[in-house]
C-alpha positions in Angstrom: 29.7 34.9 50.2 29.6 33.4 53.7 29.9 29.6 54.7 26.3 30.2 55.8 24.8 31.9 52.7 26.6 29.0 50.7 24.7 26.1 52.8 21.6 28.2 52.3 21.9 28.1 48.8 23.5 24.8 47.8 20.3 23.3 50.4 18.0 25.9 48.6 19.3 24.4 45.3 18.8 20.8 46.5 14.7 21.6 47.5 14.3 22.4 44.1 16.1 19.3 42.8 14.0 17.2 44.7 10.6 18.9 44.4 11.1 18.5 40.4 12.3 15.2 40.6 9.0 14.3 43.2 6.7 16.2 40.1 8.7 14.2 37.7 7.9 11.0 40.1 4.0 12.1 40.5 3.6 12.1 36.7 5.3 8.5 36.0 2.4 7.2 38.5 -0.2 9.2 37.2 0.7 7.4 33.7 1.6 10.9 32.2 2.1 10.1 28.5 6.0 9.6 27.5 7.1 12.7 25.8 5.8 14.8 28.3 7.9 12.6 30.2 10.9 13.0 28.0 10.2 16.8 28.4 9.7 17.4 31.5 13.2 15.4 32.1 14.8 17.7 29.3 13.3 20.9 31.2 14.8 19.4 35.0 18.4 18.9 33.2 18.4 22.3 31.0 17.2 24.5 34.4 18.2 22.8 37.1 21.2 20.6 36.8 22.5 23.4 34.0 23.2 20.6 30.9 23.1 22.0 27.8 23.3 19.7 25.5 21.9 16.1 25.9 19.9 13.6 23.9 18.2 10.9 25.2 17.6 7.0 23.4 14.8 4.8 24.1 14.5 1.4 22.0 11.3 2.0 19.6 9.9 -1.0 17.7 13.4 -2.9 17.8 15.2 0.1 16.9 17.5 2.4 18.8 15.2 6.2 18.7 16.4 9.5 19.9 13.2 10.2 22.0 13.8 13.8 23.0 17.6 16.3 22.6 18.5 19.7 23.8 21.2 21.9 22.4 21.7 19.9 19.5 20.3 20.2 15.9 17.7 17.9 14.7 19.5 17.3 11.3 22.3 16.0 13.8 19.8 13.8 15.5 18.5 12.1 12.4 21.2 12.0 10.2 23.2 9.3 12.2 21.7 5.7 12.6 23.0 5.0 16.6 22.0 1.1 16.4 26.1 0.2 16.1 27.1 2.8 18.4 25.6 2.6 21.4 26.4 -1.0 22.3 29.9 0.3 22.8 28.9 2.1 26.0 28.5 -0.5 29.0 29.5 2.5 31.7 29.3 5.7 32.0 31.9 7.0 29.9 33.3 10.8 29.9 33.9 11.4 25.9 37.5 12.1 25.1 37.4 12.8 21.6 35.7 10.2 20.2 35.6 9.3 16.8 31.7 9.3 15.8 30.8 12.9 15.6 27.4 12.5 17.5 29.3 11.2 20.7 31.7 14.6 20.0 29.4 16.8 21.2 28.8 15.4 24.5 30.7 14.9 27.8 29.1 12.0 29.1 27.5 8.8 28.0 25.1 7.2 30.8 24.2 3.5 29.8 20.7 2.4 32.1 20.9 -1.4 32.2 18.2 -3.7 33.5 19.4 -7.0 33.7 22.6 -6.9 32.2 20.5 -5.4 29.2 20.6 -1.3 27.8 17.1 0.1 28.5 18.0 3.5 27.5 21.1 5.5 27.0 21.7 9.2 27.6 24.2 11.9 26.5 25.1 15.5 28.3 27.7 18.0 28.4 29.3 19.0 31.5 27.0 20.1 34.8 28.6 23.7 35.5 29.5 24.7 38.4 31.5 23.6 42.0 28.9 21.5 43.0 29.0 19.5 39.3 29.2 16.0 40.9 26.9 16.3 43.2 24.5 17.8 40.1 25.4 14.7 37.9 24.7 12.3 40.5 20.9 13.8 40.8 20.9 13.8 36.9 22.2 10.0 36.5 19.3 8.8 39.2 16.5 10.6 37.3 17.4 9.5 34.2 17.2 5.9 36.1 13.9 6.7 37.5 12.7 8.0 34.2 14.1 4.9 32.3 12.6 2.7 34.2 9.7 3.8 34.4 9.3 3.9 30.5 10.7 0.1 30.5 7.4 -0.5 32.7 5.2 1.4 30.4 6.4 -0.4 27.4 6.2 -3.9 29.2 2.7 -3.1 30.6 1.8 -2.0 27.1 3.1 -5.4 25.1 1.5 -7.5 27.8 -2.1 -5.7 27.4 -1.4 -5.9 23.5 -0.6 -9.6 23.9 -3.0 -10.4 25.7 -5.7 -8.6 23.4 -3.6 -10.5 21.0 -4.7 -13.5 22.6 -8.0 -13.2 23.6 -8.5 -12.5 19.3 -6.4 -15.4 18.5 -9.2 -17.8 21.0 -12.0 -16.2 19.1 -10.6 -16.8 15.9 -10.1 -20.8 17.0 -13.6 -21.1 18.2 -14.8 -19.5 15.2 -12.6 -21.8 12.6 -13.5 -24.8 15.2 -17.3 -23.9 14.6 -16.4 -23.8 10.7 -15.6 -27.7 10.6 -18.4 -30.2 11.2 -18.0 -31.9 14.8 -20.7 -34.8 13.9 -19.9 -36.4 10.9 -22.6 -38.3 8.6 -23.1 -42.3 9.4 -25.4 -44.7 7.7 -25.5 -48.3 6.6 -22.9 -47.7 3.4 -20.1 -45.4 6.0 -19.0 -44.2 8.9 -16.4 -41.0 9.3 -14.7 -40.0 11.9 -12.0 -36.8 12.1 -8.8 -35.7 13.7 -8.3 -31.4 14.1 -5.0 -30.8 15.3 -3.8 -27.4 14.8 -0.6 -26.5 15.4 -0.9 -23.0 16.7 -4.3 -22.0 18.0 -5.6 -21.6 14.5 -4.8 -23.6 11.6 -4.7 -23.8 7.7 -6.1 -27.2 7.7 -9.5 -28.2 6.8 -12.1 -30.7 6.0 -15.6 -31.6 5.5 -18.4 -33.9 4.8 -21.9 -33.4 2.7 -24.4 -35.8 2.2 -26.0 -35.1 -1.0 -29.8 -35.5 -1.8 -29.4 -38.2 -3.8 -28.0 -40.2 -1.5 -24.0 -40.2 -2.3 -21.2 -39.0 0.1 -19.0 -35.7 -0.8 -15.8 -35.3 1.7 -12.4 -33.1 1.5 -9.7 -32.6 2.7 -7.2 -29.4 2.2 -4.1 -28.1 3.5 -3.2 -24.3 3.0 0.5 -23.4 2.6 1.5 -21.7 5.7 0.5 -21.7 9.6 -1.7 -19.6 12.3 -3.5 -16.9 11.1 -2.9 -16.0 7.3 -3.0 -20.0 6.4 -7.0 -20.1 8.8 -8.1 -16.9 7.1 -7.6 -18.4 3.9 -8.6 -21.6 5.1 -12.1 -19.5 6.0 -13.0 -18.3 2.4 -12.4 -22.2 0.8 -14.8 -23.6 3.6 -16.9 -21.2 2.4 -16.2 -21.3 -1.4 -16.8 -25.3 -0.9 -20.1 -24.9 0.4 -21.7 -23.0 -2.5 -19.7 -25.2 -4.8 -21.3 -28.0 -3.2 -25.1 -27.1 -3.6 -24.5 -25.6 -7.6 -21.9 -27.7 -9.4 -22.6 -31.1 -11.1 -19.2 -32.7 -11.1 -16.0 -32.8 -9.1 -14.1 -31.1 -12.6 -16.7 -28.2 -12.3 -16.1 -27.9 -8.2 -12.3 -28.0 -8.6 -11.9 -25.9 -11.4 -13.6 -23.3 -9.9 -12.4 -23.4 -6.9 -9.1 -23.1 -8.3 -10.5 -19.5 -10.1 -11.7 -18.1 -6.8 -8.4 -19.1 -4.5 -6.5 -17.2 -7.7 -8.7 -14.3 -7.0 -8.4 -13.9 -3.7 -4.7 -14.7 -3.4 -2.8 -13.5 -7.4 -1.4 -17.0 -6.8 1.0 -15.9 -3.5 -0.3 -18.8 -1.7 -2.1 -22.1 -2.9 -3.8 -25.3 -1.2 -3.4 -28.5 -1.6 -6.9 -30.3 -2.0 -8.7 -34.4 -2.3 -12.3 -34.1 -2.8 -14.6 -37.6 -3.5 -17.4 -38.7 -4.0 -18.9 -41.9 -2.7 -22.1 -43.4 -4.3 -23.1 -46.3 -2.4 -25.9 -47.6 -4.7 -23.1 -48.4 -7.7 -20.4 -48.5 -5.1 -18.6 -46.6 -7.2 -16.1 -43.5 -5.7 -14.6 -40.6 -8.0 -12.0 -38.4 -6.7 -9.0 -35.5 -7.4 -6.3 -35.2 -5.6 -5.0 -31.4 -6.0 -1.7 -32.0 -5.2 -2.3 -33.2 -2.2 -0.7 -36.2 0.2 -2.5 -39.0 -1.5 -5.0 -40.3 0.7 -4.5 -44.6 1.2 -7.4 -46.4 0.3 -7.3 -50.0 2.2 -9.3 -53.1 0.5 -8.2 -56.3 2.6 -4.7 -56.6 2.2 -4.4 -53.7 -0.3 -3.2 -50.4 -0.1 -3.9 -47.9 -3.2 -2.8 -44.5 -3.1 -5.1 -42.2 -4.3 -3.0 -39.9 -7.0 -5.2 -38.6 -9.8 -6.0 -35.3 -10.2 -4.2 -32.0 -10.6 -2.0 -29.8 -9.3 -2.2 -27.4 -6.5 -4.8 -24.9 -6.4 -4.4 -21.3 -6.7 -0.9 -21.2 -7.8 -2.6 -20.6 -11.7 -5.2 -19.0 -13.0 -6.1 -21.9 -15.1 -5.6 -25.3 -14.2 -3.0 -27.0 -16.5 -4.3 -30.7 -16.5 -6.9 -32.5 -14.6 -7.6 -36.1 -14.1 -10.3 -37.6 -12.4 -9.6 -41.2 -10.5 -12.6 -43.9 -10.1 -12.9 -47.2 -8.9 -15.7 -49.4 -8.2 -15.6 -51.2 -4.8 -16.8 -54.8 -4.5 -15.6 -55.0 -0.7 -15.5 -53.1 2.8 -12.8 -50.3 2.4 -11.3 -47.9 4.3 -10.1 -44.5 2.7 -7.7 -42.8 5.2 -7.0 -39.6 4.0 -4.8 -37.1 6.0 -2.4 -33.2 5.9 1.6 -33.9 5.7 1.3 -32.7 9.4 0.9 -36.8 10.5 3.8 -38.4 8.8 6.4 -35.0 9.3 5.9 -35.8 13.1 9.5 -36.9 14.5 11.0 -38.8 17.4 13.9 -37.8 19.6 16.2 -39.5 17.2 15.1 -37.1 14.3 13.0 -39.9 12.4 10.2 -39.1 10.7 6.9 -40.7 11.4 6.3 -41.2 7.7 4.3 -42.9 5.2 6.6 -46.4 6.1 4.9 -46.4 9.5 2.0 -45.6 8.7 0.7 -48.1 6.0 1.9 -50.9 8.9 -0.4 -49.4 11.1 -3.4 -48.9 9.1 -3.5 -52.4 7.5 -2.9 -53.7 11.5 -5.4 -51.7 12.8 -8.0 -51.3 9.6 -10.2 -53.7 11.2 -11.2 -51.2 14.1 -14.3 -48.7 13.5 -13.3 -44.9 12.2 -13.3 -43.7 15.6 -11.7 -46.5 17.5 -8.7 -46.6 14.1 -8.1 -42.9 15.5 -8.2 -43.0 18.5 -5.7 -45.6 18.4 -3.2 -43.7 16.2 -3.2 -40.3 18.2 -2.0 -42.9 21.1 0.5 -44.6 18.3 2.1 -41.2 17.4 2.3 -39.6 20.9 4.0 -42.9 21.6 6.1 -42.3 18.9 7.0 -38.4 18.8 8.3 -38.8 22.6 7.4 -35.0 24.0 8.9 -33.7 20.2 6.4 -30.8 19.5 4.0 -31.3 16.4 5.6 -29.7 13.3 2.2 -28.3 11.8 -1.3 -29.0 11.5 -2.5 -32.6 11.6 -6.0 -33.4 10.2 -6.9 -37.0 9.5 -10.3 -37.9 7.7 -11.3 -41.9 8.1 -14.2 -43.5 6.1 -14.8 -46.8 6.4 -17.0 -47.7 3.3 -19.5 -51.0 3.5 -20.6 -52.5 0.9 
């Protein structure tokens, strides 16, 4: 053959390279589904570059996957879990012998790094021919392109899911925000006032207020083990568990206990709430409460602070509650029952400290003089002041009512 026939061919031979690799181009920006990505790749090495064998890993779902393979048995491709391996390869590598028999049946290994990081990693045997460099170095920037170009799908594809993801996760807030009352009851006898601090967009936090017909005060207070999205969907059936409670039961034992029955249900006792329900009846001034294993709420008379501990123990975690003990007192002057989540006194300082129950009976009996509002107000400025830019550790929901007698 000629030196011209040669040029004729080898340019011949390069027009074809580069019309597949513009179709193989096209495709990625028409968003051509992957594996008919990964095949038409396969198809441009098997018939035009003239590799036999190769296999080609993409990372699927945190996992190293062989995506698509030529000349190789599938039993081969499956058999061998690659997640150790491929780390090794940094370069492209020729295989001399190497020890894992997957890498033994290739040539080369070609590492495609994107930021210092393996996006993909492909294995060939030898290009034929004179021209084999030349062949390879066509081969090693398609596989590039190609790589690439799958990186950007996947990337695209997380975004879009995240911010689907997202736009869920603000629907599901304004929902549970909907699902807790925003004006809370006032009268002559009390006046409430709330703090609703989740700590991710949706919480497992909850409380609410009802003002029965004959005339006394029902308010809770719960706290469901966990955070975000399992702890607010659970969160959703006690709000509404509480609410037919509410309207049918007699007493606090009957409310509790059942509540405890349908939590079980729902849950077979893998998750649990912690729970202080009361009742305020101004005309005997008399308030009746349970504290289901919950932080006990303080209850401030002058200079006195009385935690409010009887009760039972967490809800949901039994079928049947074990003991139950309901707590009374009869008020004979202005009170303030502060009850709040674990979130308030687990918030810490640059120096580690917790903001605890030691700082905050201090405050309260300083500040228990203010109106419900006001009182709050003034401790969401006390323990911003306090937690220095530390992020909030979980949920923080604070109920305040200031009883008058």
């Amino acid at each position: 053959m000629s030196n011209i026939e040669q040029l004729e061919r080898e340019l011949s031979l390069r027009k074809l390279q580069l019309s597949n690799l513009l179709t193989l181009t096209q495709a990625i920006n028409e968003n051509v589904p992957a594996a008919e990505l990964y095949k038409m790749y396969c198809d441009f090495l098997r018939w035009h570059i003239g590799i036999s064998k190769m296999a080609l890993f993409f990372r699927e779902n945190g996992r190293w996957q062989c995506v698509q393979w030529e000349g190789i048995s599938d039993d081969d491709v499956h058999r061998y879990d690659m997640s150790e391996v491929l780390p090794r390869f940094v370069t492209n590598t020729r295989v001399n012998g190497d020890e894992h028999p997957f890498v033994r049946q290739f040539d080369l290994v070609l590492p495609v790094m994107h930021k210092r990081e393996p996006i993909a990693y492909a294995f060939w045997s030898e290009a034929p021919g004179e021209d084999a460099y030349s062949k390879l170095q066509i081969a090693i920037a398609i596989t590039n392109v190609l790589a690439v170009a799958i990186e950007n799908k996947r990337l695209f594809k997380n975004q879009l899911q995240q911010e689907i993801f997202n736009r869920e996760v603000q629907y599901a807030a304004e929902i549970q925000q909907a699902l807790v009352p925003v004006q809370l009851p006032s009268s002559q006898h009390y006046q409430l006032s709330s703090i609703y601090k989740p700590h991710f967009a949706v919480g497992g936090d909850y409380y609410d207020v009802f003002e029965i017909k004959d005339g006394s005060l029902i308010f809770c207070i719960a706290d469901v083990t966990g955070k975000g999205i399992p702890a607010a969907l659970l969160m959703s059936n006690i709000q509404a568990t509480l609410n037919a409670l509410v309207t049918r039961c007699q007493s606090l034992e009957e409310m509790v206990t059942e509540m405890n029955a349908a939590i079980f249900r729902v849950t077979g006792g893998d998750r649990f709430i912690t729970l202080f329900i009361c009742r305020y009846e101004p005309h005997h001034r008399s308030l009746h409460y349970i504290n289901a294993g919950h932080t006990p709420p303080l209850l401030l008379c002058e200079d006195e602070v009385i935690p409010l501990t009887n009760g039972c123990t967490i809800l949901g975690g039994l079928p049947k509650l074990p003991f139950l003990e309901i707590g009374g007192l009869c008020l004979l002057r202005n009170a303030t029952l502060f009850a709040y989540t674990d979130g308030l006194t687990d918030v810490r300082n640059n120096r580690g400290e917790f903001f605890s129950e030691e700082r905050l009976i201090p405050f309260l009996k300083e500040n228990c003089h203010l109106d419900a509002r006001k009182l709050n107000t003034t401790l969401l400025e006390h323990v911003e002041n306090f937690r220095q830019q530390q992020p909030l550790p979980d949920d923080i929901t604070v109920l305040t009512c200031k009883i008058f007698i």
